[in-house]
N, C-alpha and C positions, 0 to 999 in steps of 0.2 A: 504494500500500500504506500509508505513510504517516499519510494521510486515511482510510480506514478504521481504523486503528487508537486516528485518534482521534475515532474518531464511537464505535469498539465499545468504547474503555476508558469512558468517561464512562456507557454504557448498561449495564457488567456494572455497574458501580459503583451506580449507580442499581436496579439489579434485584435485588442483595444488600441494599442496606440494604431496600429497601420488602419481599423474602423474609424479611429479620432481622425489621423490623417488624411486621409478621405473627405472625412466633413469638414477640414479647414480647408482640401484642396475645392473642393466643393464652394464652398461658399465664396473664398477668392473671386470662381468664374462665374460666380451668380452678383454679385457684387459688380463686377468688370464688365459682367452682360447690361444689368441694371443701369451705368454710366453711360455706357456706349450706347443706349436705348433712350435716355435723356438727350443725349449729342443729338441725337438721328431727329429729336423732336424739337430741338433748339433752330438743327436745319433746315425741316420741315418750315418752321417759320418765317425763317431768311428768303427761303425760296418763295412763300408767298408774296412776301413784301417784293422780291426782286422781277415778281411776275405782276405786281400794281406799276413801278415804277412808269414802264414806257407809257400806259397809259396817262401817266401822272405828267410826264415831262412831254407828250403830245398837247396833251391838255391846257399845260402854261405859257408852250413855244406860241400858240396862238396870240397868246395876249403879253408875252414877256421877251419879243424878238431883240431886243434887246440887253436882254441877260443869256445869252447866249451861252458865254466859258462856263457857270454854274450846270447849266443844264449838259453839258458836253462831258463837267465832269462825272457829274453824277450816272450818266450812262458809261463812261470808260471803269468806275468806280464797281458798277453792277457787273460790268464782262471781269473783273479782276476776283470778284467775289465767286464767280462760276468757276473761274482758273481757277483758284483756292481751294475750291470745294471737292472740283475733281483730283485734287492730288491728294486729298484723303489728312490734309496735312493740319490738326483739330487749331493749331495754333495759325498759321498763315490763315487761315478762312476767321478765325477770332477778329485779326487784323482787319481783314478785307471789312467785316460786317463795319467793325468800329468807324473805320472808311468812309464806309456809306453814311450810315446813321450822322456821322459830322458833315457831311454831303448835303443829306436830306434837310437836314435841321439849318442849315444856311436857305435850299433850297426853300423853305418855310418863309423864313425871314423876306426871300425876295418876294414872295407870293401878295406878303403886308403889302406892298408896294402898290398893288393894283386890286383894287376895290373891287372892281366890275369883274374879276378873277374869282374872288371869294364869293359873289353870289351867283357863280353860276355853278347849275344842278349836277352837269356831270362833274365839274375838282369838287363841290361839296363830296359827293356819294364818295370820288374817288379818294380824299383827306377824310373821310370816317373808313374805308376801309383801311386804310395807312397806320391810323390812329388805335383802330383794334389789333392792327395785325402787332405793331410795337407792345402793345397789353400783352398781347400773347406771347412775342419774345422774350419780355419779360419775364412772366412767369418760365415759361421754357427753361431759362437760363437759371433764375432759383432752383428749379429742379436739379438741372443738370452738376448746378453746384452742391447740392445736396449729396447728390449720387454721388458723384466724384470725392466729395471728402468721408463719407463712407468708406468707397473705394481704398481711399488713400489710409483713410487711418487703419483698415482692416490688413494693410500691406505693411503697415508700417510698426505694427503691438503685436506682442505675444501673444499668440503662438504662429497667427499669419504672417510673420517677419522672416519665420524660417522657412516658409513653404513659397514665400514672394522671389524669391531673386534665384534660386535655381530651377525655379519654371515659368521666368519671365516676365515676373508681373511689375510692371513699371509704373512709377506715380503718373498719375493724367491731371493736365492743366484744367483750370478754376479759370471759369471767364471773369476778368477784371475790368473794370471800368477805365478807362483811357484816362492819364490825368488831367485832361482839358477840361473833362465832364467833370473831375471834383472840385474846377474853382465855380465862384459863385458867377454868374452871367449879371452883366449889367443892364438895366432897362433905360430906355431911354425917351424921352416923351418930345 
């Protein structure tokens, strides 16, 4: 009895940790899935706002022929965001969106300029869908930042610290607000 008891402690022993292991290597990809599934909803969003724009900048070029360079930017801005997006590369597409959005939010500014712009029906419909679609990035991006530090601390604490770096699990970037956006904007009357 003896000798089986010590052949069977050493094998339960061995059968939990490699079960434990499991559920950390487990959870890691469920974690990793989770962020990456955030991402794909963050993009989701970008993509709509980047399928309002031409609309948005057909719609102003009528009445703002003469803000030309914003509007030029703002479409070379949207093709750099697609380039971004297709290399898969979560940080250069981060860039690109921030791009835009400081693009778009000048592009706003110039819009004040023309009155007879703001009450017409198509740029209204087309600035409330603009206006929901940023709602929704928004949110998107808390999520995703969520997930992501999830992610990150489950890679980064015991016992997930041991099972992170020999089966590749790398930290994933936290979308950050551009430091322009944290000064305070000035209004001016």
């Amino acid at each position: 009895m003896n000798k089986a008891l010590v052949i069977l402690i050493p094998l339960v022993i061995i059968g939990v940790l490699v079960i434990g292991g499991f559920g950390i290597y487990n959870g890691l990809v469920s974690a990793q899935e989770e962020a990456k599934a955030a991402w794909a909803q963050v993009e989701n969003q970008y993509q709509r706002r980047a399928d309002l724009i031409p609309n948005l900048v057909e719609t102003v070029k009528g009445y703002a022929k003469q803000e030309k360079s914003i509007l030029e930017e703002v479409t070379r801005l949207r093709s750099q965001w697609g380039e971004a997006r297709q290399s898969g590369n979560i940080n250069k597409t981060l860039a690109a969106a921030q791009g835009l959005e400081s693009a778009l939010s000048r592009l706003m500014v110039v819009v004040e300029r023309y009155p007879e712009l703001k009450s017409n029906q198509n740029f209204m419909k087309l600035q409330d869908q603009l206006e929901g679609t940023e709602n929704r990035i928004s949110v998107e991006r808390r999520r995703y930042n969520q997930s992501v530090m999830n992610y990150n601390r489950k890679i980064r604490t015991f016992p997930g610290a041991f099972f992170a770096a020999p089966f590749g699990f790398e930290r994933m970037p936290l979308f950050e607000a551009e430091t322009e956006s944290k000064k305070l904007p000035s209004v001016k009357f």
